[in-house]
FIDRENLO-847290 format. One line per 4 residues: number of its first residue (from 1); for each residue x, y, z of C-alpha. Coordinates in steps of 0.25 Angstrom, whole numbers. Layout:
// FIDRENLO-847290
NUM) X Y Z | ...
***
This chain:
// FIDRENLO-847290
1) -34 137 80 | -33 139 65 | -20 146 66 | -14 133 74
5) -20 125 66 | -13 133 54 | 1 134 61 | 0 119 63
9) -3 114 48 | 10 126 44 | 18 118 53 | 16 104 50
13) 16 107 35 | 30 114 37 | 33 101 45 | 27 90 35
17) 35 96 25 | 48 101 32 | 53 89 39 | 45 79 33
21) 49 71 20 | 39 71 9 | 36 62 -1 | 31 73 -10
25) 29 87 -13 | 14 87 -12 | 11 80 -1 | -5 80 5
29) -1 88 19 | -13 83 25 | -12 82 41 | -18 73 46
33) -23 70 59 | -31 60 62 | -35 49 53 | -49 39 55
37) -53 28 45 | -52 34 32 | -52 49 35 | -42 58 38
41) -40 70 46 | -32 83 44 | -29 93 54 | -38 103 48
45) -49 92 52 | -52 87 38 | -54 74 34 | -50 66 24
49) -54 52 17 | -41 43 17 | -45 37 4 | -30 32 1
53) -27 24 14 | -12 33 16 | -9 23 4 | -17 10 5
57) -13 10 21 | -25 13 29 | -32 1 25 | -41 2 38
61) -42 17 37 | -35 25 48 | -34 23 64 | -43 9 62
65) -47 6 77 | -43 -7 77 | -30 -3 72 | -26 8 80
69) -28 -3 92 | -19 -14 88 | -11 -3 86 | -10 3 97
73) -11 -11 106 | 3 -15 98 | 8 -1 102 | 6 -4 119
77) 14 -17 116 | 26 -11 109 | 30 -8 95 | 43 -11 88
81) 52 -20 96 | 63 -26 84 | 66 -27 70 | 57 -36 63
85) 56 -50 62 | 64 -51 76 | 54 -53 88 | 40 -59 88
89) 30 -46 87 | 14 -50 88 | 9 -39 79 | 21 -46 67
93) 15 -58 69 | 0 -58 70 | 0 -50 57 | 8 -58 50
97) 0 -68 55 | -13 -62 50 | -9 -57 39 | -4 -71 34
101) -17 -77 35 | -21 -69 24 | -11 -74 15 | -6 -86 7
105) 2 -96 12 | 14 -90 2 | 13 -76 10 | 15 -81 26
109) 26 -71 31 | 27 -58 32 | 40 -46 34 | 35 -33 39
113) 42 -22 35 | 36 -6 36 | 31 -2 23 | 28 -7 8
117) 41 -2 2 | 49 -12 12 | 40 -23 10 | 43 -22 -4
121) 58 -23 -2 | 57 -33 8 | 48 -42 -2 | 58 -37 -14
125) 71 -43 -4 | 63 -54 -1 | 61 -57 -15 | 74 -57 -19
129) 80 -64 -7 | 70 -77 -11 | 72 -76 -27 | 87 -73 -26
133) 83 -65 -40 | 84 -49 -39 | 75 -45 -49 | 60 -36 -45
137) 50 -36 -54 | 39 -25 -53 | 29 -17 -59 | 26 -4 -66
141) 18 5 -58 | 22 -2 -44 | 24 5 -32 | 30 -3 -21
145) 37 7 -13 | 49 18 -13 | 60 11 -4 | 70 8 -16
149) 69 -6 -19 | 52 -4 -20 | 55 9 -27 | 64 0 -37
153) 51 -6 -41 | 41 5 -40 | 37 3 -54 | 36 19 -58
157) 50 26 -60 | 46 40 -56 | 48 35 -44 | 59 29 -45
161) 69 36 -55 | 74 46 -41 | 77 34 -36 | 88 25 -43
165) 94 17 -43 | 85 7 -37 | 86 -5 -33 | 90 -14 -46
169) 84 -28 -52 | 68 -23 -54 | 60 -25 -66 | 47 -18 -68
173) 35 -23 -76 | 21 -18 -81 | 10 -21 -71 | 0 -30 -76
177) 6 -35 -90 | 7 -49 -90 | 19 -49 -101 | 28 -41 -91
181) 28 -54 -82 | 37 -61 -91 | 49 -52 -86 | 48 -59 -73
185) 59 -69 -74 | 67 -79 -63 | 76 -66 -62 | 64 -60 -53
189) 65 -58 -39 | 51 -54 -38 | 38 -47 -45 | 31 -35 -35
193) 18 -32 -38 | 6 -22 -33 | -7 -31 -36 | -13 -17 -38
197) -2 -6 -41 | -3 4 -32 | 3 15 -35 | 0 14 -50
201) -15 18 -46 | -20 4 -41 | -19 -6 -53 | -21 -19 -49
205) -16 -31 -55 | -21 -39 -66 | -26 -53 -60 | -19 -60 -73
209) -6 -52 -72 | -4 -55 -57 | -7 -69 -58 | 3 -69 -69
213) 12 -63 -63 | 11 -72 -51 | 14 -83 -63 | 28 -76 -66
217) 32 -76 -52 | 33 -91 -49 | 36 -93 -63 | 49 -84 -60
221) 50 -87 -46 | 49 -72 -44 | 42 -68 -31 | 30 -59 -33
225) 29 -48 -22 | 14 -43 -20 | 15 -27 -16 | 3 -26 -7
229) 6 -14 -1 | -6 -4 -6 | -16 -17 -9 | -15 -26 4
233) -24 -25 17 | -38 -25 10 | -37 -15 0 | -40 -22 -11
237) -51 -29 -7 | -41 -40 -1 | -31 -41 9 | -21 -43 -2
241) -22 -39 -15 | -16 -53 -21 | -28 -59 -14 | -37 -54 -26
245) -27 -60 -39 | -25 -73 -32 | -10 -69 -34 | -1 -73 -22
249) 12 -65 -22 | 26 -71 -15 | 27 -58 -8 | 16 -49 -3
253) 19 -35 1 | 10 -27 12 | 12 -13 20 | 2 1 18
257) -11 -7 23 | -3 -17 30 | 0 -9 42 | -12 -5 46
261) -8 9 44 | 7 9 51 | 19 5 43 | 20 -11 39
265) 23 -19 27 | 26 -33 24 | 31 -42 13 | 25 -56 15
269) 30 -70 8 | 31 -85 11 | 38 -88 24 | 49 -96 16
273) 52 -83 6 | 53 -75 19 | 63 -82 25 | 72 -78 14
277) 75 -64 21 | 79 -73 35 | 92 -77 29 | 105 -75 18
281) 102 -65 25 | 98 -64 39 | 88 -52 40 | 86 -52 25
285) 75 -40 28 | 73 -34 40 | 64 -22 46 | 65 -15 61
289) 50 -9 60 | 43 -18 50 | 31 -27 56 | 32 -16 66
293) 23 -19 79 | 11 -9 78 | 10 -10 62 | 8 -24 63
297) -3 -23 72 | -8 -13 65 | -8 -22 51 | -13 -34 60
301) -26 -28 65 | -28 -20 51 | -27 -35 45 | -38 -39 56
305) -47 -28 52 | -45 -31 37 | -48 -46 38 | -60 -46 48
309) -70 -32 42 | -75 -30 29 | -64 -20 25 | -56 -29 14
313) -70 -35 9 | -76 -22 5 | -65 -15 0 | -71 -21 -14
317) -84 -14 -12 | -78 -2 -9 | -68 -1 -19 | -81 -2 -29
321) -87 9 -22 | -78 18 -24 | -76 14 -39 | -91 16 -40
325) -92 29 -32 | -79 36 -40 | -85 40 -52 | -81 50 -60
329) -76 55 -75 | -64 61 -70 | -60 45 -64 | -54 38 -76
333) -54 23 -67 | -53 18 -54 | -42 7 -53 | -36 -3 -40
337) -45 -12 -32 | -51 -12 -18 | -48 1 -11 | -35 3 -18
341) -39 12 -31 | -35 23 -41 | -45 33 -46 | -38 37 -60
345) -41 52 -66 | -37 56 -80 | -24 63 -74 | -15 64 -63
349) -17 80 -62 | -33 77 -60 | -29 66 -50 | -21 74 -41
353) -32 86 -43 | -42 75 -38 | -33 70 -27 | -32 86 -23
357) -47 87 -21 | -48 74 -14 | -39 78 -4 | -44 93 -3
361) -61 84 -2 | -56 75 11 | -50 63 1 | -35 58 3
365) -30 53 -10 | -19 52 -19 | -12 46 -33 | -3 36 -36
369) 12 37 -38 | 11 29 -52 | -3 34 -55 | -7 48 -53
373) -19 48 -61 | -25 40 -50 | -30 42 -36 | -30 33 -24
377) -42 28 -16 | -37 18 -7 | -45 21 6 | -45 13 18
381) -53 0 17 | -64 4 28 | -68 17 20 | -83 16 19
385) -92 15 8 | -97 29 14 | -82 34 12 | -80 29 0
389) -95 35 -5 | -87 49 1 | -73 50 -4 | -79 46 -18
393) -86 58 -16 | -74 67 -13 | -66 61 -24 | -76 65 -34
397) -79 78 -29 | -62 80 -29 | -64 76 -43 | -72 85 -46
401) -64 96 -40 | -52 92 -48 | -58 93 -61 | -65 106 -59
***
């Protein structure tokens, strides 16, 4: 059996790293093969806490009954039937539906597209399209996705500099400074915005600045895009993010926790903005798989369970306990809010050494592409206090390890 069971890990590893594009040169090479809640588990039968929610996407942890069942109830009916936008489809709708409920009267409809970097663009074009102005305004530090006209605004040019030229016309400011607002003139298009920066190691925004910001918009007429990719679904503590600032953006943008753990993204405007991309031209932006069938019902019943259990409400609570219970010298400060947070360690080579052990201790966590001083802890929203109590432990103990 341990010789199969060797042969078959050789095999795969070739495979994995033969045939299959990598985004790195150091991936995890973790093979997984069954996944419950927040653990998972390898072929070798070990287990892991998924303390980073495959990038803020398991907001219900993994194979949520409930789930599975919409799921698979949608799959006995059928699954995708035509490009979107074109036939009435149930599992569309009755999202859309739902999920408009939650939200003011200036954000009622809703394009599904696959993925956040697509909703970006979508809500880019669509800003343009309204405005007739060309101009995108974003931030240092921002990440909003690597399809070219997001990557234009990624606000870190390491990542960008392989890549030009990119798409033209886009400013960047400095997150959080009041004065840098004043560059946004009637030549803007639109303002994109992380209410708390992912990617630069969960920063949230200044409550001023944002409502300021918010100010500069209408004043300008520029449209102010929310990118709620890694904050919506409950894991601030809200559904949105912009719930807690009071701030209502022109255009919100969703996917990762949206799709309820399969592919699905959505920007969502007024109904009048959205009519823009019906005509001059026809088909101004279309999709064949977004709003697909079985990620829709999957985003629907996720939504359900969100709205009606304790999970949103006590995300606070146990974002504070795990600030409380990650005490340690080496942790210089714990920034983000709810269950989005960044541990920070006096260097990147002590992060990645901590990361190391975590991994090698049961805990699945990484850094952040502007920030790699910090590490993420953004675990599904049902983790326990019991959970939390552990995984502190372990990250602890991996601390330990790293500084011996």
């Amino acid at each position: 059996m341990y010789v199969l069971l060797f042969c078959r890990m050789i095999s795969l590893r070739t495979l994995f790293l033969s045939h299959q594009a990598q985004t790195s040169a150091a991936p995890m090479m973790l093979e997984i093969v069954k996944a419950r809640g927040i653990m998972l588990t390898d072929y070798k039968r070990k287990r892991y806490m998924d303390l980073i929610s495959g990038i803020a996407v398991s907001n219900l942890g993994h194979g949520y009954a409930s789930v599975n069942r919409a799921i698979q109830k949608q799959l006995r009916q059928y699954t995708h039937l035509m490009v979107y936008g074109e036939l009435i489809q149930s599992p569309q709708v009755r999202l859309a539906e739902l999920l408009c409920s939650q939200l003011p009267s200036a954000l009622q409809s809703v394009f599904y597209v696959n993925s956040g970097s697509e909703a970006i663009e979508g809500a880019l074009k669509l800003s343009k399209r309204i405005t007739g102005r060309r101009e995108v305004v974003a931030f240092s530090h921002a990440y909003h996705g690597s399809t070219h006209g997001a990557l234009s605004i990624q606000g870190d040019e390491f990542f960008k500099q392989a890549f030009r030229p990119l798409v033209p016309g886009h400013r960047m400011l400095q997150y959080n400074h009041c004065d840098d607002l004043e560059q946004i003139t009637d030549h803007t298009a639109c303002v994109v915005v992380e209410p708390i920066q992912g990617e630069a190691g969960c920063l949230p925004a200044d409550a001023d600045w944002l409502s300021a910001l918010r100010k500069r918009c209408t004043q300008t007429g520029a449209l102010l895009i929310f990118d709620e990719v890694q904050t919506g679904y409950g894991r601030t503590g809200t559904l949105f993010s912009f719930q807690h600032y009071g701030v209502i953006p022109d255009i919100l943008v969703l996917a990762k926790g949206f799709g309820g753990g399969l592919p699905l993204g959505a920007f969502i405007s007024s109904q009048a903005n959205m009519l823009a991309l019906t005509q001059n031209p026809v088909l101004g932006h279309i999709t064949t798989f977004g709003g697909h069938p079985l990620s829709c019902s999957a985003s629907l019943q996720t939504l359900k369970e969100l709205l009606f259990s304790s999970y949103i409400h006590d995300v606070s609570e146990k974002e504070q306990l795990f600030r409380n219970e990650l005490q340690h010298s080496a942790i210089l400060s714990i920034t983000g809010k709810g269950l989005m947070l960044a541990v920070e360690f006096e260097s990147a080579a002590l992060n990645m050494r901590v990361i190391e052990r975590c991994i090698q201790n049961g805990i699945i966590t990484d850094w952040f592409l502007f920030n790699d001083r910090k590490m993420r802890i953004t675990p599904p929203l049902i983790i326990s206090k019991k959970q939390i109590i552990q995984a502190c432990k372990k990250i602890k103990k991996s601390i330990e390890e790293a500084l011996c």
